[in-house]
C-alpha positions, 0 to 999 in steps of 0.5 A: 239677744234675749235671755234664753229660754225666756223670751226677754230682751237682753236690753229691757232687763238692763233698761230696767236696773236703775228702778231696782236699785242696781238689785239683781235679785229685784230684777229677777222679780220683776221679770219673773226670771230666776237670778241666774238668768238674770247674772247671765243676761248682766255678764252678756251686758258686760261683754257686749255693752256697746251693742245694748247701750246703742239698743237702750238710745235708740230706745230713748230716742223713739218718739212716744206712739200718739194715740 
């Protein structure tokens, strides 16, 4: 799931909230988003959080790309 209109993983944006101090509105920033899409991407985390945190450890689980 991306959030709409923006082309950015539902995923990445909860992967990111702890290097924002759990801020919405840093978040928004960060990803140059405008905070209600942010809100809405968090509130789809909430619903769906399950299906994201086994996205955010696949993730975690990847080996680094060597180069």
């Amino acid at each position: 799931m991306q959030v709409r209109g923006y082309g950015v993983p539902v995923w990445a944006l909860v992967g990111h909230v702890p290097a924002v101090d759990h801020n919405p509105e840093q978040l928004a920033r960060a990803y140059d988003l405008p905070l209600e899409a942010v809100e809405a991407a968090l509130a789809y985390y909430e619903a769906n959080r399950a299906l994201i945190d086994g996205r955010l450890a696949a993730n975690a689980a990847e080996p680094a790309c060597a180069e």
